[in-house]
Structures are given as structure tokens and as C-alpha cells.
N, C-alpha and C positions, 0 to 999 in steps of 0.2 A: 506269597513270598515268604513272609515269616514259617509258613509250615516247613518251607522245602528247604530255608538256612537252618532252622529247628532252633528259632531266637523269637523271644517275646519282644515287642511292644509297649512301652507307656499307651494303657489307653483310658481314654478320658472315664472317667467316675469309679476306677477298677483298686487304682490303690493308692491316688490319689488322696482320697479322704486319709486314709491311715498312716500318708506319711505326716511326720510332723517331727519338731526338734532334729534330723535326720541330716547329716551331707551327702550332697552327690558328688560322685568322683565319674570325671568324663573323661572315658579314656584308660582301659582295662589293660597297656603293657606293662614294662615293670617298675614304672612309677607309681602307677595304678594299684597292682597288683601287692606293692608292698604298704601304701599305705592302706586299701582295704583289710589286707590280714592283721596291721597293726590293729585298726579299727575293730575287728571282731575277736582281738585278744583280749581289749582293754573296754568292750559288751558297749560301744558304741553305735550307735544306727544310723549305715548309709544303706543306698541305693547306686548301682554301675552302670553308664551305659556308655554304649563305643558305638562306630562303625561299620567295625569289624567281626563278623559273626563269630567268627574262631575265638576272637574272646570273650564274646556274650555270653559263646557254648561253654567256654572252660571257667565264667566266671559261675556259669547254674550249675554245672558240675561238683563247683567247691564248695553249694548251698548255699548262694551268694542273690541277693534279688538284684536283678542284671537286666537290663534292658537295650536290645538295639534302638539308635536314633541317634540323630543327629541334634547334638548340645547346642547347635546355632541356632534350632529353630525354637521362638516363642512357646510354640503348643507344644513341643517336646518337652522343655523347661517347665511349662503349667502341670503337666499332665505327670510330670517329675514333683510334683509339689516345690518349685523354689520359693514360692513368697512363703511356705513356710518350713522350709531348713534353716538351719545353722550356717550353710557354709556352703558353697562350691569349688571345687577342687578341678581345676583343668591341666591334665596333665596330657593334652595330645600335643602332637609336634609339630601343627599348622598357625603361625603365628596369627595370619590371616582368620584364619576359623577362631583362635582362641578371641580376638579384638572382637569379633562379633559375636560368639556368644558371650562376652565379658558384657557387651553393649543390651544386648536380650536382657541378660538376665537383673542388669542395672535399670533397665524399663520395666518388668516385671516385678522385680524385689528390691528397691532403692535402696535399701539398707542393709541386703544380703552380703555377707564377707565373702571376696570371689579371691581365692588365693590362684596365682597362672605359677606353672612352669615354663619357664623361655628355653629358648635355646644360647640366646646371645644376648649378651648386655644390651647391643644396640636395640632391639625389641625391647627394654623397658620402658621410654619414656610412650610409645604408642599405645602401650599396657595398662598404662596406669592414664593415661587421658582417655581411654575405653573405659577408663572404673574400674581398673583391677583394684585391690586394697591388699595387695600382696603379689610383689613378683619373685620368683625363684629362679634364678639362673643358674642353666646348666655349666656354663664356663666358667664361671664364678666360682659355682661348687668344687668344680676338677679341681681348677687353681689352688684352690683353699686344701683341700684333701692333698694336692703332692708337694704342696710346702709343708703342712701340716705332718707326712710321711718322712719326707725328705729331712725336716729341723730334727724329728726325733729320732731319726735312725744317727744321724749327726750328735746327738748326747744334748740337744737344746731343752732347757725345759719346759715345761708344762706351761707355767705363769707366761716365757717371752713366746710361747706356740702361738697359747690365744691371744695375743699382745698383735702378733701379727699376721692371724686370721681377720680380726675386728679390724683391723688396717685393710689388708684387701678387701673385705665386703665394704669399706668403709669408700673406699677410694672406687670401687666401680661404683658402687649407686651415687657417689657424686660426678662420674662422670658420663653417665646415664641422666643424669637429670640437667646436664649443659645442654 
């Protein structure tokens, strides 16, 4: 299967030993996509793995160590070396998949920093009782970013922008955590 997607596999004793201090980013679109290139600006060590072969392929393409699999399962996560990364980074858009690999990878690495991407606020409080230790919300973000546009195309400034950015992210994740 792997020959005929033309997508590698975590497999067990291959590069497992070698990963180390390392984050995995699960989930190679453009959330993916741009924190990996931030990563290999600023000579950071991850490893990528998706799904979706298209972008396993486009992630070997970029010289990227990229791997198909599925971040929910245990032996994928082992074989990704989590107990010894820095961090995972779930950036797919199955809330569902993301709570269970949150839950893997919080049985495999108790102490590992599992930052999620949500889609919707209401997905936080499930997130973070999976063990997330960081949720990111997509709606949150929007929000933030077209007031954030909007105040300053309006002449508002800088100091009241972030005045009432730190308000909106302040005021969902209090109402994500009712």
C-alpha cells in the first residue's frame, strides 16, 4: 500500500531511535504546512504525518521527514517517538480524532505539550479534559483577526486593538470553560 500511495510509514526501530527533543505536527494542510516551514526557518526538529497521501507526498517533496498514519493510534505515536518530543501539534479537523489522539498520546507521554487546533469554541472544554494543554480556536482566531482589521482600518489604535483582542480570547475561553 505504501509503495502504490509512494508514502512512508513510521516503522518501529527505523527512526524512532533518532527522533528526540523533536515535535510532531499531525496533519500536513495549511495549518500544517505553515507551522512546519516556520519550523525549518527557525532549524527546529519536527517530523509530519497525515492521512492523506497528497500531503505525505508534498510534504517529502519539500525535504520534509513526513510520514502516513494515523495520530490516533498508540503505535503510530510510539513509532513517531512521542514520549520523547517536545510537543504535538494536532492540527486536523476531526474534533473526534483530535480527543483521541490527545488521549494516546497523554497515556504514552503524560507530560508531553499537546497543543489542538479546534474548529469551534464549543470543542474546548472536550479538548482539554482529553489533555490537551493548549487549544487553538479557529473561530476565535477569525473573530480576533476582523476586529483586529476592522479597528484599524477605522484609525483605532494599537494599545485599544490589543485591549480588545485579549478581551475576545479572554471572554471565549471563559465561556468554553462554563
Amino acid at each position: 500500500l505504501t509503495r502504490l500511495l509512494q508514502v512512508r510509514i513510521p516503522e518501529a526501530g527505523a527512526d524512532a531511535g533518532r527522533l528526540h527533543d523533536h515535535l510532531i505536527i499531525a496533519g500536513y494542510g495549511l495549518a500544517g504546512q505553515e507551522l512546519a516551514q516556520a519550523l525549518n526557518n527557525c532549524d527546529k526538529p519536527f517530523v509530519t504525518v497525515d492521512l492523506n497521501p497528497g500531503n505525505v507526498r508534498l510534504a517529502a517533496r519539500q525535504g520534509l521527514r513526513s510520514y502516513f498514519g494515523d495520530i490516533t493510534s498508540p503505535e503510530v505515536l510510539h513509532r513517531l517517538s512521542a514520549e520523547n518530543a517536545r510537543g504535538l501539534v494536532l492540527t486536523v479537523n476531526d474534533p473526534d480524532a483530535t480527543a483521541r489522539a490527545t488521549r494516546a498520546a497523554r497515556r504514552l507521554a503524560p507530560s508531553l505539550t499537546v497543543i489542538v487546533r479546534s474548529q469551534y469554541v464549543a470543542d474546548i472544554a472536550g479538548l482539554v479534559d482529553a489533555g490537551a494543554s493548549k487549544v487553538i480556536v479557529a473561530e476565535t482566531a477569525a473573530a480576533a483577526e476582523v476586529t483586529a482589521c476592522v479597528l484599524k482600518e477605522q484609525g483605532v489604535s494599537q494599545q485599544s486593538i490589543d485591549m480588545q483582542l485579549a478581551r475576545i480570547r479572554t471572554r471565549r475561553a471563559e465561556q468554553a470553560a462554563e
